[in-house]
C-alpha positions as CSV (number, residue, x, y, z in Angstrom):
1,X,-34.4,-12.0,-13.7
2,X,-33.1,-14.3,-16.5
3,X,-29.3,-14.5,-17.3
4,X,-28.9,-13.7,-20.9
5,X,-27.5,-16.5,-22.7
6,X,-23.4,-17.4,-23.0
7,X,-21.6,-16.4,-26.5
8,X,-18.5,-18.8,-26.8
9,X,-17.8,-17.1,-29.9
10,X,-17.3,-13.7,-28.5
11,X,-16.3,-14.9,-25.3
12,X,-14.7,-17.8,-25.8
13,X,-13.1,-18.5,-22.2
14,X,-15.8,-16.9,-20.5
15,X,-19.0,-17.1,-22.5
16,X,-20.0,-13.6,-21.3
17,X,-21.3,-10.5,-23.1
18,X,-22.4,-6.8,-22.1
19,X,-25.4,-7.8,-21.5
20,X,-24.2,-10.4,-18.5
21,X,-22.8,-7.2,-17.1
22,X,-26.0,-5.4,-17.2
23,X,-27.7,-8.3,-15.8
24,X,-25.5,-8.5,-12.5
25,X,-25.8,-5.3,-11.9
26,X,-29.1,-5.2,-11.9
27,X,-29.4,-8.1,-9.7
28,X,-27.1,-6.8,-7.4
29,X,-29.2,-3.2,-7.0
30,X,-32.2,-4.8,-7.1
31,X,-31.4,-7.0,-4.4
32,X,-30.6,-4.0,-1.5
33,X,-33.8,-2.6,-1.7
34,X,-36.0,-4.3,0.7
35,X,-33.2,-2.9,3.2
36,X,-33.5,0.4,2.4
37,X,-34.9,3.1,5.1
38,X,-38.9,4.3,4.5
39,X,-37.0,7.6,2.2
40,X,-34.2,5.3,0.8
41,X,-31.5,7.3,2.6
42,X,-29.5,4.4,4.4
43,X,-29.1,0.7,3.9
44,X,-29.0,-1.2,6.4
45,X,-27.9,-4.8,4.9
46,X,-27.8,-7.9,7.4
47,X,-24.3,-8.8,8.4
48,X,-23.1,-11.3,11.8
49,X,-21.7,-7.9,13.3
50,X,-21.5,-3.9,12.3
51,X,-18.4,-2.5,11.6
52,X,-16.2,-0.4,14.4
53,X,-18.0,2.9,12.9
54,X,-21.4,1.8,13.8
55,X,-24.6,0.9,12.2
56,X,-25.5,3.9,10.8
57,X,-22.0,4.4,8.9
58,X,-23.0,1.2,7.7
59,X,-26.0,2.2,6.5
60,X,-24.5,5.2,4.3
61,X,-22.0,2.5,3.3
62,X,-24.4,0.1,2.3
63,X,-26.2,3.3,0.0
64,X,-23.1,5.0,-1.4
65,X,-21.3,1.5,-2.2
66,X,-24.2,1.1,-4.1
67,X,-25.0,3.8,-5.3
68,X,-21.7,4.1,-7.3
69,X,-22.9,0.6,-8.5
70,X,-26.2,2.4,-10.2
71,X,-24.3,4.7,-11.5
72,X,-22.3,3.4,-13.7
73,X,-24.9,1.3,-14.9
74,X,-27.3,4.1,-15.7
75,X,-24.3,6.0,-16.9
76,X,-23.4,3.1,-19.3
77,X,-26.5,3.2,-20.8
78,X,-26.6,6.6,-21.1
79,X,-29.5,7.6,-19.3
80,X,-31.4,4.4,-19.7
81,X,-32.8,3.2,-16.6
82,X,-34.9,0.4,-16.7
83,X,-35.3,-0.4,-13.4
84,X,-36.1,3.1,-12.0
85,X,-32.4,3.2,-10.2
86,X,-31.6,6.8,-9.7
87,X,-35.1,8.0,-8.3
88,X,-34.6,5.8,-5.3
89,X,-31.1,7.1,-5.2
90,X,-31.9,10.8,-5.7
91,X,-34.8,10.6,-3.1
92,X,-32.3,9.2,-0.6
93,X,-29.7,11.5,-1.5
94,X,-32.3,14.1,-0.6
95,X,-33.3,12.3,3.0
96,X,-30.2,11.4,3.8
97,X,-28.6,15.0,3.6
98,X,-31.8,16.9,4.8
99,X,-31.0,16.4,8.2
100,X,-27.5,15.0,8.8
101,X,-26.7,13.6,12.1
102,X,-29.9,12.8,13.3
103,X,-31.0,9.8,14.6
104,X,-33.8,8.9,12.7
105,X,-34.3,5.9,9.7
106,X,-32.8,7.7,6.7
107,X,-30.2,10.7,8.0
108,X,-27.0,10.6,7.1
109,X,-24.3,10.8,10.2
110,X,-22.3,14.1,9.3
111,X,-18.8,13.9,7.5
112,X,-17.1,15.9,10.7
113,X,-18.1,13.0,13.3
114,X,-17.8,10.0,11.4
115,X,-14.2,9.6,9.2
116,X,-15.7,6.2,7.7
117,X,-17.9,8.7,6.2
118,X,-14.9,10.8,4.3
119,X,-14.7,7.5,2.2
120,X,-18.7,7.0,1.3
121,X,-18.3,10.6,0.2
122,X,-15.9,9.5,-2.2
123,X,-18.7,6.7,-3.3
124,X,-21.4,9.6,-3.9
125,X,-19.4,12.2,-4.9
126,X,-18.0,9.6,-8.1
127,X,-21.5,8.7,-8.5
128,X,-23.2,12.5,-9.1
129,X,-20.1,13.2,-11.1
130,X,-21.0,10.2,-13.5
131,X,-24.8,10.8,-13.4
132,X,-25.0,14.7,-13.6
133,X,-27.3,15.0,-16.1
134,X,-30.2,12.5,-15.0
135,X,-29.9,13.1,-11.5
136,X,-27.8,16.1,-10.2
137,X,-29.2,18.6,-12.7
138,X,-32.8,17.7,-11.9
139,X,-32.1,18.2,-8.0
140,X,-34.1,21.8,-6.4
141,X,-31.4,23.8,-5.7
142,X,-32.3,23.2,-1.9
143,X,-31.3,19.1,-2.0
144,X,-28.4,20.3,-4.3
145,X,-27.1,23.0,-1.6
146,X,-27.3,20.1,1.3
147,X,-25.5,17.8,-0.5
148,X,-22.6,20.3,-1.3
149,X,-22.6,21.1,2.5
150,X,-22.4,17.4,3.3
151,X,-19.5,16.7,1.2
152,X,-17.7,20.0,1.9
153,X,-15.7,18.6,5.0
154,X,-14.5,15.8,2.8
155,X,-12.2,18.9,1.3
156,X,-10.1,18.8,4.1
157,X,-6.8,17.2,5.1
158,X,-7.3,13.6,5.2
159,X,-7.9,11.7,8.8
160,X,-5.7,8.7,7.7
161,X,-2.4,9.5,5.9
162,X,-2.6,6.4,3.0
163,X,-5.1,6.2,0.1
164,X,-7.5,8.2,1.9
165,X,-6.3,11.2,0.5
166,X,-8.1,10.3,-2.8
167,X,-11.5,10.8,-1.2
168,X,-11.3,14.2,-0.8
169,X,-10.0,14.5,-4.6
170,X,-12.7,12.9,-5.5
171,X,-15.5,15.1,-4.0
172,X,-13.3,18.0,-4.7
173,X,-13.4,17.0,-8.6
174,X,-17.1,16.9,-8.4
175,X,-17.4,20.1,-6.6
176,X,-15.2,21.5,-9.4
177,X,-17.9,20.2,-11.8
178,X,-20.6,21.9,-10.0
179,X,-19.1,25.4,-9.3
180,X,-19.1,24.4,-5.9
181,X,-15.8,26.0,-3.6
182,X,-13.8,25.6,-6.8
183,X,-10.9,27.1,-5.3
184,X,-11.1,24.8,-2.0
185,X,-11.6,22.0,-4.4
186,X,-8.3,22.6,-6.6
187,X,-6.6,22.9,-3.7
188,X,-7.4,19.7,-2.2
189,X,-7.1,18.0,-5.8
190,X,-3.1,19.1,-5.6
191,X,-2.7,18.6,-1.9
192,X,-4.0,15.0,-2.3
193,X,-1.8,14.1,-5.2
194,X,1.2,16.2,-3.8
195,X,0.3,13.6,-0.7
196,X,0.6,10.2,-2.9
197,X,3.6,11.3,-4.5
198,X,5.7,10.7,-1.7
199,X,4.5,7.1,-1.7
200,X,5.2,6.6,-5.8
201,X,8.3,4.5,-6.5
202,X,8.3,3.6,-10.1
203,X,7.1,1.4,-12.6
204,X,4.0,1.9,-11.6
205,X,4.5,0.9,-7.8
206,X,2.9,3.1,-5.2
207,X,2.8,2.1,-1.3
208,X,0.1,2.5,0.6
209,X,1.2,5.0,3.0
210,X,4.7,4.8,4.8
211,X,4.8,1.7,5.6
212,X,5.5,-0.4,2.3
213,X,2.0,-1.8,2.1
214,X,1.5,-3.4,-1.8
215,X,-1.7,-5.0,-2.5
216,X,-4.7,-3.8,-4.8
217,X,-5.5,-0.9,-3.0
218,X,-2.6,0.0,-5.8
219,X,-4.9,-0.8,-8.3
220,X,-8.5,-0.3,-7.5
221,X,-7.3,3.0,-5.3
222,X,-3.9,4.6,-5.8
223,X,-4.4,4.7,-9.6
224,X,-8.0,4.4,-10.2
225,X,-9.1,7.9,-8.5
226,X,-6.3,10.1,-9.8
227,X,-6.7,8.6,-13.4
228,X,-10.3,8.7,-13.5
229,X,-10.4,12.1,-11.8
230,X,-8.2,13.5,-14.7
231,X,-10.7,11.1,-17.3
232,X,-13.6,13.3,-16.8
233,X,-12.1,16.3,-16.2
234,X,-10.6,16.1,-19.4
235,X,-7.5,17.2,-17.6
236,X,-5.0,16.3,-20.6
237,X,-2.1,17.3,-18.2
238,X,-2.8,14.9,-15.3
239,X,-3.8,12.3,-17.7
240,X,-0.6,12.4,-19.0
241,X,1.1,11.7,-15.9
242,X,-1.2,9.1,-14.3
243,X,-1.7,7.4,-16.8
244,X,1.7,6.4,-18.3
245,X,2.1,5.5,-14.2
246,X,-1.2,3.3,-14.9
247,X,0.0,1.3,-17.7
248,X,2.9,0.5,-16.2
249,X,1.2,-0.8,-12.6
250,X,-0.8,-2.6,-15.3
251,X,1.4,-4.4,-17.1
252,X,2.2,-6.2,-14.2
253,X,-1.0,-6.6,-12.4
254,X,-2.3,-8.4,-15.4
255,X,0.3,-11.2,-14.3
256,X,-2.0,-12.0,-10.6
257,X,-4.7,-13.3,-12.5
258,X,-5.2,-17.0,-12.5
259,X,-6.8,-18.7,-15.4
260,X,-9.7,-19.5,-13.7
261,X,-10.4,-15.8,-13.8
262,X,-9.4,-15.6,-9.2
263,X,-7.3,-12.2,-9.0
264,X,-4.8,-12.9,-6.2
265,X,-5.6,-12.7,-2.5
266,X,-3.1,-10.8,-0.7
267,X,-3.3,-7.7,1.2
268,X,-6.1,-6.3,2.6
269,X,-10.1,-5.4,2.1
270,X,-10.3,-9.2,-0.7
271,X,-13.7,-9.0,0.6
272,X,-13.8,-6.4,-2.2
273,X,-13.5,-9.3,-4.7
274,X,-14.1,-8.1,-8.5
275,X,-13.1,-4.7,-7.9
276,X,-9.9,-5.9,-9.0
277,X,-11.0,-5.2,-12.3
278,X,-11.5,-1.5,-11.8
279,X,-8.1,-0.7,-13.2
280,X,-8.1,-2.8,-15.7
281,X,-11.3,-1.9,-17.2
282,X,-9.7,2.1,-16.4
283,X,-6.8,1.6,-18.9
284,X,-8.8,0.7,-21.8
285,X,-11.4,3.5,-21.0
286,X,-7.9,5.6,-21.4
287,X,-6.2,4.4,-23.7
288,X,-3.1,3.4,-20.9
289,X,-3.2,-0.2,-21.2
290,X,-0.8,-2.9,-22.2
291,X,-4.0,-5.2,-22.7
292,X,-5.7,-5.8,-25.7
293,X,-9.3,-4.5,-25.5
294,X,-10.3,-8.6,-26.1
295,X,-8.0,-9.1,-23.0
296,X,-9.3,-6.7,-20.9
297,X,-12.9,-8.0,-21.2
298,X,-11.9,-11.6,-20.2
299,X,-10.1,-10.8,-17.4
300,X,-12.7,-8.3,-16.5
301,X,-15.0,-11.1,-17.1
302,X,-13.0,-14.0,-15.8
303,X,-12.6,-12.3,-12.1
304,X,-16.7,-11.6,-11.8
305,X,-17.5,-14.8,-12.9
306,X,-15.0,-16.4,-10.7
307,X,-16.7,-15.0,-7.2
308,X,-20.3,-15.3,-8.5
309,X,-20.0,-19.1,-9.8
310,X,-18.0,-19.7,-6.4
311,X,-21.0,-18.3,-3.8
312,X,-19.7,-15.1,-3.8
313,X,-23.9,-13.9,-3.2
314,X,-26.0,-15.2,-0.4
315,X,-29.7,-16.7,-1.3
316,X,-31.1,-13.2,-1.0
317,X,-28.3,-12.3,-4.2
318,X,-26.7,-9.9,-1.3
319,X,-22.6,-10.1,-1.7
320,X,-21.5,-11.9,1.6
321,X,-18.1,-11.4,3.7
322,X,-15.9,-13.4,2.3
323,X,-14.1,-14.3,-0.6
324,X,-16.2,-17.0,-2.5
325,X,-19.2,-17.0,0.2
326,X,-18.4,-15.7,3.8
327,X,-15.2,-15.9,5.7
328,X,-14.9,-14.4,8.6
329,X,-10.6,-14.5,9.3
330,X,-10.7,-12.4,5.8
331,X,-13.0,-9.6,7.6
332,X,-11.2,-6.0,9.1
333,X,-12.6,-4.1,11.5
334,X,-12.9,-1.5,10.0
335,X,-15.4,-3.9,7.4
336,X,-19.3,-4.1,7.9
337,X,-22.4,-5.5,6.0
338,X,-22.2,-3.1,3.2
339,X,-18.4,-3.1,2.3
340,X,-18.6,-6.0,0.1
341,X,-20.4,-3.2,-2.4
342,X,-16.7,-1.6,-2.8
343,X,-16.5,-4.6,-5.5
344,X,-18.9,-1.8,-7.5
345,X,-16.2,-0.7,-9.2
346,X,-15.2,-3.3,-11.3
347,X,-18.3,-2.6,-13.4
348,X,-16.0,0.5,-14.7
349,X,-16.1,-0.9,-18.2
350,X,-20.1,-0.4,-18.5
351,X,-18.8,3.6,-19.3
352,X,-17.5,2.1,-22.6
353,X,-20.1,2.1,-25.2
354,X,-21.5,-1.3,-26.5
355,X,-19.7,-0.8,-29.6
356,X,-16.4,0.1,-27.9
357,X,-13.9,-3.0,-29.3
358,X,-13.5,-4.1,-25.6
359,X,-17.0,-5.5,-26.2
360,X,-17.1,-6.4,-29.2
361,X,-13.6,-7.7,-29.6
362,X,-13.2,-11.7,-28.9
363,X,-11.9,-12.4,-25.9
364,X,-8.0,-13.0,-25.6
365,X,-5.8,-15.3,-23.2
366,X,-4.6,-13.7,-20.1
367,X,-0.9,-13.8,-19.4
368,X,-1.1,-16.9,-17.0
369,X,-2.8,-18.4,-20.1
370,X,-0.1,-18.0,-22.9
371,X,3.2,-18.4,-21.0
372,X,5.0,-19.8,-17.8
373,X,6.6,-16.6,-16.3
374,X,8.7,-15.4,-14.0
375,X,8.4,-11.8,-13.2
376,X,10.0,-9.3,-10.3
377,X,8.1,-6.0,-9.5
378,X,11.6,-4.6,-8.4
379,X,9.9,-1.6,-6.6
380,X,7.5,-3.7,-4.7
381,X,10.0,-6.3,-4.1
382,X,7.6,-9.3,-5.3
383,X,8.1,-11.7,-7.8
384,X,5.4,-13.1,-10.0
385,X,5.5,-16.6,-11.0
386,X,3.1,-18.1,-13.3
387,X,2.5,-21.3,-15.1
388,X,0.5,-22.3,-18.6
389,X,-0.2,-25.4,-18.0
390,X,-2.2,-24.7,-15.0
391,X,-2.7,-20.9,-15.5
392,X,-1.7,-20.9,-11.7
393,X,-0.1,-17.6,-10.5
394,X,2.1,-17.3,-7.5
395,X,3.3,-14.7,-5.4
396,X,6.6,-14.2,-3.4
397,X,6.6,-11.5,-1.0
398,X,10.4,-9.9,-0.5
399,X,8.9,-6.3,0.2
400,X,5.6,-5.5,1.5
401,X,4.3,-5.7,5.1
402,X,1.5,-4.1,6.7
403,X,3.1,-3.8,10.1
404,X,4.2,-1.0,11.5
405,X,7.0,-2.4,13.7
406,X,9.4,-5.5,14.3
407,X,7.7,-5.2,18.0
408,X,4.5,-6.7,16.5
409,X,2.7,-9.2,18.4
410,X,1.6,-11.0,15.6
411,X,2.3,-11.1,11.5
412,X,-0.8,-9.8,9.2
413,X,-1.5,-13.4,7.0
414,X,-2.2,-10.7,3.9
415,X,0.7,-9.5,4.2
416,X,3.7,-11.3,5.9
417,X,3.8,-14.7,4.0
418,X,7.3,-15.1,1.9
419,X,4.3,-16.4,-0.7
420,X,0.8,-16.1,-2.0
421,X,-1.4,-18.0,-4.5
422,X,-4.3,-17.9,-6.5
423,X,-5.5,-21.5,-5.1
424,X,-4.3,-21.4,-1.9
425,X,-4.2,-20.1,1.7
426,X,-2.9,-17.8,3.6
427,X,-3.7,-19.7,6.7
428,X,-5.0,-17.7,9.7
429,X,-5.3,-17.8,13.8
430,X,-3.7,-20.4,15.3
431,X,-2.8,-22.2,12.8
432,X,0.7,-22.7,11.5
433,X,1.8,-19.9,9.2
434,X,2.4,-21.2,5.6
435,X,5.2,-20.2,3.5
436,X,7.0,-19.3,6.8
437,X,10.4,-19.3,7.7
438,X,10.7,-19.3,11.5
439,X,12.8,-19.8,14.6
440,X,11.1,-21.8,17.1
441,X,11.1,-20.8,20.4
442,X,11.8,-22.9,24.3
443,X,8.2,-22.6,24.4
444,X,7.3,-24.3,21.2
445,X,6.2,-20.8,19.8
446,X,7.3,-19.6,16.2
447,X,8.5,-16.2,15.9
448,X,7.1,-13.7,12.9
449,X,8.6,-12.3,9.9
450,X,7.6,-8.1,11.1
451,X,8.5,-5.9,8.3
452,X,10.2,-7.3,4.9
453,X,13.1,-5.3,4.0
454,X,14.1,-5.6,0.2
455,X,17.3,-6.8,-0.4
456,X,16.7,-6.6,-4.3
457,X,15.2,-8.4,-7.1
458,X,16.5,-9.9,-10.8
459,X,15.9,-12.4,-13.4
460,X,14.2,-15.0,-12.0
461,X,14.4,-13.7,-8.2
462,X,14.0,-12.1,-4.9
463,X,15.3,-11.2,-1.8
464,X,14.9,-9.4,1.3
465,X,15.7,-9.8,5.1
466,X,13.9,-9.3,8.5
467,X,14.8,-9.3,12.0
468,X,12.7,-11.8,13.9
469,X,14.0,-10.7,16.9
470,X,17.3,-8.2,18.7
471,X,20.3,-9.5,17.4
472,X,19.5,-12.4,15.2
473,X,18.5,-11.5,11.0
474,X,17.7,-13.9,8.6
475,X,18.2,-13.0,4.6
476,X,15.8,-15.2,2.5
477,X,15.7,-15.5,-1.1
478,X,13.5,-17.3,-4.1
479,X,14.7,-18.5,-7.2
480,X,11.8,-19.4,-9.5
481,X,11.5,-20.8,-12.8
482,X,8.1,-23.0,-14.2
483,X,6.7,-24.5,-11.3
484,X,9.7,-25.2,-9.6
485,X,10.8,-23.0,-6.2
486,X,14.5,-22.6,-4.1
487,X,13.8,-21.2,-1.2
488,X,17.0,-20.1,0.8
489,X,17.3,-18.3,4.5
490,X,20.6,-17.1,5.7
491,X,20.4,-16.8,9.4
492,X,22.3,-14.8,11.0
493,X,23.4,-14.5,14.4
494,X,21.5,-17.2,16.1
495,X,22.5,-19.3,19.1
496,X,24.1,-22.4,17.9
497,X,21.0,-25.5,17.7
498,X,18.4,-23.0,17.9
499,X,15.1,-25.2,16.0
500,X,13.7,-23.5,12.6
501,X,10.7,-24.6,10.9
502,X,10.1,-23.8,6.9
503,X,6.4,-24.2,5.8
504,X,5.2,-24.8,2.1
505,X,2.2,-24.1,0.6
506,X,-1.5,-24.4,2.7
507,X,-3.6,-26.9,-0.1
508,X,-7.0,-28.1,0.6
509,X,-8.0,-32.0,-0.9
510,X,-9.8,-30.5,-4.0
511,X,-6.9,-28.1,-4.5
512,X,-4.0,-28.5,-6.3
513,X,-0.7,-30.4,-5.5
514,X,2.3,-28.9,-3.2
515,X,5.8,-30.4,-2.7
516,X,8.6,-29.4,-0.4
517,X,12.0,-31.2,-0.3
518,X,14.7,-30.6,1.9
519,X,18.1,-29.8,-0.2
520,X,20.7,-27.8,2.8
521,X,21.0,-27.6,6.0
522,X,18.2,-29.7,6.8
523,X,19.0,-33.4,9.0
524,X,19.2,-36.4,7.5
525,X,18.5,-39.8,9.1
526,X,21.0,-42.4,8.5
527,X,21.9,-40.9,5.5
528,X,18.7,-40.5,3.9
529,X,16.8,-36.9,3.1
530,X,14.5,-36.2,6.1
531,X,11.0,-35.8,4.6
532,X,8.9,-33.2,5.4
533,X,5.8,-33.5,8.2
534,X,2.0,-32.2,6.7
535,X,0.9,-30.1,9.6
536,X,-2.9,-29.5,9.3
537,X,-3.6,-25.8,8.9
538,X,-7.4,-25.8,8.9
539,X,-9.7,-23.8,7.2
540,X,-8.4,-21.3,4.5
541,X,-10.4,-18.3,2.3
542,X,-10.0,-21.5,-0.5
543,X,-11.5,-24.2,1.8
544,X,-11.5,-26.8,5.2
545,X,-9.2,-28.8,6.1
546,X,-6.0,-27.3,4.8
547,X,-2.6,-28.9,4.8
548,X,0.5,-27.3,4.8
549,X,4.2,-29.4,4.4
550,X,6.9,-28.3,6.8
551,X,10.9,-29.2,7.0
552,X,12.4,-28.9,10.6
553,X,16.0,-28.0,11.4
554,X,18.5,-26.5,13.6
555,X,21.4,-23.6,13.1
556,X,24.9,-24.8,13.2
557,X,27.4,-21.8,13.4
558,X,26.6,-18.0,13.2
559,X,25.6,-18.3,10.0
560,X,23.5,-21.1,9.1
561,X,22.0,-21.6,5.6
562,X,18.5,-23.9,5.1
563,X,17.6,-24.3,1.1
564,X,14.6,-25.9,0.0
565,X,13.0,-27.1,-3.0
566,X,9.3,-26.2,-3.6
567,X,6.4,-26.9,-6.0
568,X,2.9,-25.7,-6.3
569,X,1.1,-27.3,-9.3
570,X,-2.9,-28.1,-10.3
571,X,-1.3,-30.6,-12.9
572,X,-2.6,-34.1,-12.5
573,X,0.5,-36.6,-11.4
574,X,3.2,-33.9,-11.3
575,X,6.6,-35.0,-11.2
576,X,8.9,-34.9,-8.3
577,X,10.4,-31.5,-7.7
578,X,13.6,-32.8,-7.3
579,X,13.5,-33.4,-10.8
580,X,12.6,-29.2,-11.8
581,X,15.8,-28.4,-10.7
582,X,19.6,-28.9,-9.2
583,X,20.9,-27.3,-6.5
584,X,23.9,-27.0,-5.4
585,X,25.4,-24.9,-2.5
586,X,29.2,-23.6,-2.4
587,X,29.6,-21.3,0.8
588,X,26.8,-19.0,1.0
589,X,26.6,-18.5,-3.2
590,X,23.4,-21.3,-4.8
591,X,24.2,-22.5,-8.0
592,X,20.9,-23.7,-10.2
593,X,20.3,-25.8,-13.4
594,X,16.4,-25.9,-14.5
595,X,14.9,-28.8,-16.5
596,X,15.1,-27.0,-19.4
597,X,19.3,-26.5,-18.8
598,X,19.2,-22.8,-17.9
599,X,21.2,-21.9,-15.1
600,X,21.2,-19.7,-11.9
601,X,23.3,-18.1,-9.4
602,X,22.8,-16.1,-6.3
603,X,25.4,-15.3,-4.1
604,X,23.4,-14.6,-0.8
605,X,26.5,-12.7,1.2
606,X,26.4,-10.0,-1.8
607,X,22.1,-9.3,-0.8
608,X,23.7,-8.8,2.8
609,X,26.0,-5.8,1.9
């Protein structure tokens, strides 16, 4: 079908409209069909491997994901349906539920042997809540009873205690729509939020579960069902609790979104791609936004076009595994041909009418765009670091970690690395870990970072410490300010000449330039700065042959200190970083002057008390 044509006066960064939006979706559903079952009641997409739940979960995957996706585009247009989307849905809503748990080409497996299918029923349920009156109200009362009995197990406690919980308040918020178990339904609405409560930590900062796990599912989960769930209930109350909590989660998400519209990869499920517009696009449909509705649109529009210029579809216009075509390190388990479709989502901003200002508004500068900035999400313990010239956004980790225990075996890439980046990395498998700090072992082995305990945030920085194994700690902090890094470890308690390794940032030749210089505790030879060694690093979800800078050195004392100058930059002939900043090092306390003749001080023994 033909693309509609750019408007650089609307859109002047992105060139795309409404109808671009329309378009892709169409595309995108159109695409599926010749992998739907004879009744359209699973789709089976093609994939190198199913995931751990099986084919047929990934068949109901491959339908719900996108059925959610038809859904908000017939909703968007109100009913209009060029393309004849919801009868195919409706009749394989209708298969698929006639029969659950059969083994045939359209049946659905039940939601009481498969837990994948809890979250598909969170896909469907959000779906018939948005198209009730062109598809839900024109259901026999016989499909409409099946389906109610298939999502009624979704009401109960949730199999996995994270952001799971929000599936069963989202088929209990449709169910409440219907008439169906009402009282069931508000109590699993108020169980599930009573659930995410415990996780909440302010400013907009939830964690996924116990186990201080930030990444989107913040955004495109934690606050996207309970927000949208009070939006069309019209539940004033809730709405005015989620969505001051929105706003705020917004106001610094908006910062991890690179000029060249890339959301940042860290955390989990990035094969999800532009669903990291879903919250976005939610605060302007809410009014809980610091974005201007021109904002909102270009970074809406931004992110999609980024994965779908960068080969985000296959040749069949099916969205691959990967992160701009397939990648198979990026890939979970738990992931399977039709995952991808969670990116459905980010297509929240059809519900606003065509007239709504965030389409009809010119498009505005993201924050990456306007100003260099240095930003800490204190509860999170990151610190976001972005720069105009390059719109370039950077990421230092001094508080999440996916792990569950210092005993781990191995560190999660999305989630252990000091930092992340728009345009580069993480590197995976046996490959050197970038932006690692790490003991080296007899055995030539580098030991991992386990879980990231915040040892707080300010003005310009982070902290945190980890135990990389019994007896030995190591406090690491980064200062930040335009382009320029320090990047200090305290370690603690190790045997005297025990070998560490620091690793900068994994760059591929078309990306952009990294630096790393040695400034404390590092050897010199002969009296001149040892330089760092490029270690090759291999392929990354940004490209082949990845390189990644590394400084070696070894403890002296019980407490020895290694600082480090850093740069990450996409500007052509960058300067030296020596000459972003002084360091100097008195004791255990780092004293900093910037280019610009702003100063810094961190006394590390003080993040140790």
């Amino acid at each position: 079908m033909p693309t509609p044509p750019e408007n650089r006066e609307l859109s002047p960064y992105t060139g795309w409209t409404r109808a671009h939006w329309e378009a892709t979706a169409d595309r995108l559903l159109l695409a599926v069909r010749p992998f739907a079952g004879p009744c359209h009641g699973l789709i089976h997409l093609p994939g190198p491997r199913p995931s751990w739940s099986g084919a047929r979960s990934d068949g109901l995957e491959g339908w719900a994901r996108t059925f959610l996706l038809a859904a908000l585009r017939v909703a968007g247009g109100r009913g209009a349906d060029p393309h004849d989307h919801l009868s195919r849905y409706a009749e394989g809503l209708a298969a698929g539920t006639a029969k659950p748990g059969r083994a045939d080409a359209d049946s659905w497996p039940l939601t009481t042997d498969t837990r994948q299918a809890i979250v598909e029923a969170a896909s469907v349920a959000l779906g018939l809540r948005l198209t009730r009156p062109w598809l839900w109200d024109r259901l026999d009362d016989r499909t409409r009873e099946q389906v109610a009995d298939w999502l009624r197990p979704a009401l109960g406690p949730s199999p996995v205690d994270n952001n799971w919980w929000l599936f069963g308040l989202t088929v209990a918020g449709f169910l409440q729509d219907v008439g169906a178990d009402t009282d069931r339904a508000a109590a699993t609405v108020d169980r599930s939020l009573a659930r995410i409560e415990d996780w909440y930590l302010g400013d907009g900062w939830y964690s996924d579960g116990d186990n201080r796990a930030f990444d989107h599912y913040n955004a495109w989960a934690l606050h996207f069902y309970p927000v949208l769930h009070a939006h069309l209930a019209g539940d004033r109350e809730l709405l005015d609790r989620y969505g001051p909590r929105l706003r705020a989660h917004l106001d610094d998400y908006v910062h991890l979104f690179d000029a060249n519209g890339a959301p940042l990869p860290y955390g989990r499920s990035l094969i999800y791609r532009f669903a990291a517009a879903a919250a976005p696009w939610l605060g302007t449909l809410t009014g809980h936004t610091p974005l201007t509705p021109g904002g909102t649109r270009r970074l809406a529009s931004g992110t999609l076009r980024y994965f779908l210029d960068r080969g985000a579809t296959d040749p069949n216009g099916l969205l691959t595994l990967g992160w701009h075509g397939p990648y198979a390190p990026l890939v979970q388990e738990y992931s399977g041909p039709g995952s991808p479709y969670w990116a459905s989502k980010g297509f929240l901003g059809l519900l606003l009418p065509a007239d709504h200002p965030a389409w009809t508004d010119p498009e505005e500068p993201l924050p990456a765009e306007r100003a260099d900035t240095v930003r800490p999400f204190a509860p999170a313990g990151l610190l976001a670091q972005t720069t105009a010239a390059d719109g370039l956004v950077r990421l230092h980790n001094h508080g999440s970690n996916h792990v569950q225990s210092a005993e781990a075996a191995e560190d999660d890439p999305g989630y252990a690395r000091h930092a992340y980046s728009t345009r580069t990395g993480p590197t995976t498998g046996p490959a050197p870990a970038d932006n690692h700090f790490a003991l080296l072992t007899e055995d030539g082995k580098t030991t991992t970072r386990g879980p990231a305990v915040p040892a707080g945030t300010g003005p310009g920085w982070a902290a945190s410490w980890h135990t990389p194994y019994p007896g030995v700690r190591i406090l690491s902090a980064t200062l930040a300010h335009g382009r320029a890094e320090v990047r200090a470890h305290l370690v603690l308690g190790a045997p005297e000449g025990t070998p560490v390794r620091q690793t900068g940032w994994a760059t591929t030749p078309e990306g952009p330039h990294a630096q790393l210089h040695p400034v404390h505790g590092y050897p010199t030879d002969r009296g001149a700065t040892a330089l760092p060694t490029a270690l090759p690093t291999g392929e990354t979800l940004q490209g082949t042959d990845s390189r990644t800078l590394a400084l070696h050195g070894t403890t002296s004392g019980p407490a020895a200190l290694f600082v480090a100058l850093a740069s990450l930059t996409a500007e052509p002939a960058p300067a030296p970083v020596t000459d972003l900043a002084a360091v100097r090092v008195a004791g255990h306390t780092l004293h900093v002057t910037w280019r610009n003749g702003t100063t810094a001080e961190l006394d590390l023994d003080a993040r140790d008390r």
